[in-house]
N, C-alpha and C positions, 0 to 999 in steps of 0.2 A: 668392684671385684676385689676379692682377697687371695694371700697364697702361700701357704706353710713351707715354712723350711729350716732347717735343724743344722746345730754342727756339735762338738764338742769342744768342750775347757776343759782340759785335764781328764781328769773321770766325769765330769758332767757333760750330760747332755742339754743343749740347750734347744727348743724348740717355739720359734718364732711366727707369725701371722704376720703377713704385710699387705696392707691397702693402701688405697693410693688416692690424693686428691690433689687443689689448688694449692699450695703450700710451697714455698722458696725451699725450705731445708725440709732435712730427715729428721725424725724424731723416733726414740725410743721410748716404751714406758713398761714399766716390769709393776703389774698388781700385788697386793700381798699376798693373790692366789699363787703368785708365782709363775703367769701367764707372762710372755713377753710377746708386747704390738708395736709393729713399726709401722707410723706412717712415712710414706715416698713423696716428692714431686711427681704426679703425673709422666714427666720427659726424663725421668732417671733412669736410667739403664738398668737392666736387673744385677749382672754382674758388679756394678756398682755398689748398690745396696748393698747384697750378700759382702760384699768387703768392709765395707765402712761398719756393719753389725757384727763380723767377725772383728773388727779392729779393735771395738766396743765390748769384746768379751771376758775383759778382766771386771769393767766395771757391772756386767749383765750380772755376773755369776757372784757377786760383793751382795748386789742385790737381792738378790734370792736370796743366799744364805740370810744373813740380816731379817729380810720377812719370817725363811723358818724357825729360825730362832725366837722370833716372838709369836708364832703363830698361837689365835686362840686354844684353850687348852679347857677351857669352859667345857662341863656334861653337855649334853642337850637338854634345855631347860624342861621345865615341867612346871614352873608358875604356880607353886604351892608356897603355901607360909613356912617362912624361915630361909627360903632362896633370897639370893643377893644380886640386884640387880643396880648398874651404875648411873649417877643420874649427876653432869657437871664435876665428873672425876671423883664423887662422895659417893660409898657403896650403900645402898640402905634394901633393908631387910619386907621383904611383901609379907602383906597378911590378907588373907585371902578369907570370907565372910560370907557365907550364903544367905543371900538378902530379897528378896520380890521384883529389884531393879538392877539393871547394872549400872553402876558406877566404878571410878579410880581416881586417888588425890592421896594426893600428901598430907602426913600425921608424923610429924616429929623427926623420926628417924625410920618409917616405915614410908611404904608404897601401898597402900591400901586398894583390894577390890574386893568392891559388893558387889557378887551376880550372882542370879539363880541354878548359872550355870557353873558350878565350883570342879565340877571335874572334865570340862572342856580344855583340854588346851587350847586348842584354834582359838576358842571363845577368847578365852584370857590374854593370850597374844596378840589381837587385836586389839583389845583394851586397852595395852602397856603401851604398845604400836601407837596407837592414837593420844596417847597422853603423851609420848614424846614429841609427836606434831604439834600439839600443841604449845609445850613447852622449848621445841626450835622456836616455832611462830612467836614469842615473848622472848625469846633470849637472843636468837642470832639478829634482830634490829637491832638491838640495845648494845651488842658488841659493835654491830656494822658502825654506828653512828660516835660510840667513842674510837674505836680505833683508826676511821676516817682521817681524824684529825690531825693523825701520825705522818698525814700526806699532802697538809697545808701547803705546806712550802715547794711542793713538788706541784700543785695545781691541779690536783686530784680530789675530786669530788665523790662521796659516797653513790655507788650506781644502784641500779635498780637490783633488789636482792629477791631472789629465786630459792625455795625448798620444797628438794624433792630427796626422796629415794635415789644413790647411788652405789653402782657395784664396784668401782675400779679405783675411785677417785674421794678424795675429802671435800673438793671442791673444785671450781672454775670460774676463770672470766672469759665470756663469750666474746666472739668478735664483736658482737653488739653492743660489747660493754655491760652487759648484765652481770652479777656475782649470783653463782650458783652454790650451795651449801647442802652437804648431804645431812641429810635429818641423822644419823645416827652419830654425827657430831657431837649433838648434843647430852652423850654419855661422859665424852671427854673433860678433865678440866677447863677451866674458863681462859687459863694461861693458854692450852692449846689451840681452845676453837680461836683465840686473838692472833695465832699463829698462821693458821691456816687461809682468815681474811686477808693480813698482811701478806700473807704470798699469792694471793689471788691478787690484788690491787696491785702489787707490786708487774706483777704482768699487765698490767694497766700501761707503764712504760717500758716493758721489753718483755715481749713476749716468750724467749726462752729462758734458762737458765745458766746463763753466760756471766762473763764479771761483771756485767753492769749490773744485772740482775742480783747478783750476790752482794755489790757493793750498793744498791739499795737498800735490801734485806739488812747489812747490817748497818746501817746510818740509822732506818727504821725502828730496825729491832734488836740489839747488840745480841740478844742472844737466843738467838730464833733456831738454833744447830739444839741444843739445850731443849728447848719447847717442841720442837721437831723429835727426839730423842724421847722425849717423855709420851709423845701422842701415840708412837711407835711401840711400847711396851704398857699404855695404859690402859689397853684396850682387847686386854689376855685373861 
């Protein structure tokens, strides 16, 4: 079960979703939609929560802002030649080909589709769609297994890695120890998606984001605030 409920920061309204499971502590998380979920312990009191979320409301409302401020600003695409689509933080240019087959691949500094269907969008968005599956599927092993190594000394092992489609999140490490990686990662620089695994592993030894967590992050990655920073505004 879940259960909405709203307060104010200053002129903002802030409005919250809480559900509840097995879980020791509270957790907030603010999407770049700007959506904020909290999950509870199951035995929390509600009055409890509602406080500790209001307590939480300088940094709720940092948040937001922060998202709006980079929110995409991108047209709605249309998947014709000469649009710019991001592929590993490099913008490169599609050209679009009415051919007997469909195809898509890389040419230099373009994004190439051949298809019969040249004034589909669906069609061509699909295409793109499945070329960056592809291209997670060859990129995000290849980061997982170098950046790994970052965690020798911690006793961390590269886990089993997972892509899929995500709405909220860049990624996760499951309880099961799996690393989950959202395919549209792979628009980001290479600096960032190395960021995003390092913070997934790094909950590998502390599940929240506390100082142990932060003093991992930076012994691992001195400047992962920096990569964080840039994944945040490269994706506009």
């Amino acid at each position: 079960m879940s259960a909405e409920a709203c307060f104010h920061w200053g002129r903002r309204r802030i409005t919250y979703r809480v559900t509840r499971d097995e879980r020791r502590r509270l957790k907030i998380a603010v999407a770049p939609s700007g959506s904020v979920h909290v999950t509870a312990p199951l035995d929390a009191a509600d009055d409890e929560v509602h406080y500790r979320v209001r307590r939480k409301g300088g940094w709720i409302a940092a948040q937001i802002e922060d998202f709006e401020q980079y929110r995409p600003r991108t047209p709605p695409r249309q998947y014709i030649s000469g649009e710019t689509h991001l592929l590993r933080g490099i913008q490169y240019r599609l050209r679009v080909l009415e051919t007997e087959a469909s195809r898509i691949y890389l040419s230099g500094d373009r994004i190439v589709i051949e298809t019969p269907h040249t004034e589909s969008v669906p069609h061509k968005a699909a295409l793109l769609n499945h070329f960056y599956r592809l291209e997670a599927h060859t990129e995000f092993p290849r980061r997982l297994q170098a950046v790994s190594s970052l965690f020798a000394s911690e006793g961390i092992q590269a886990p089993k890695l997972l892509i899929r489609p995500m709405t909220k999140r860049w990624g996760s490490y499951t309880p099961k120890g799996n690393l989950v990686l959202n395919i549209d990662l792979i628009r980001a620089p290479v600096q960032c998606i190395d960021y995003v695994i390092v913070h997934e592993l790094a909950h590998a030894l502390e599940p929240n984001h506390g100082p142990k967590w932060r003093w991992l992050m930076d012994k691992v990655l001195p400047d992962w605030r920096e990569r964080k920073r840039r994944l945040e505004t490269s994706l506009v």
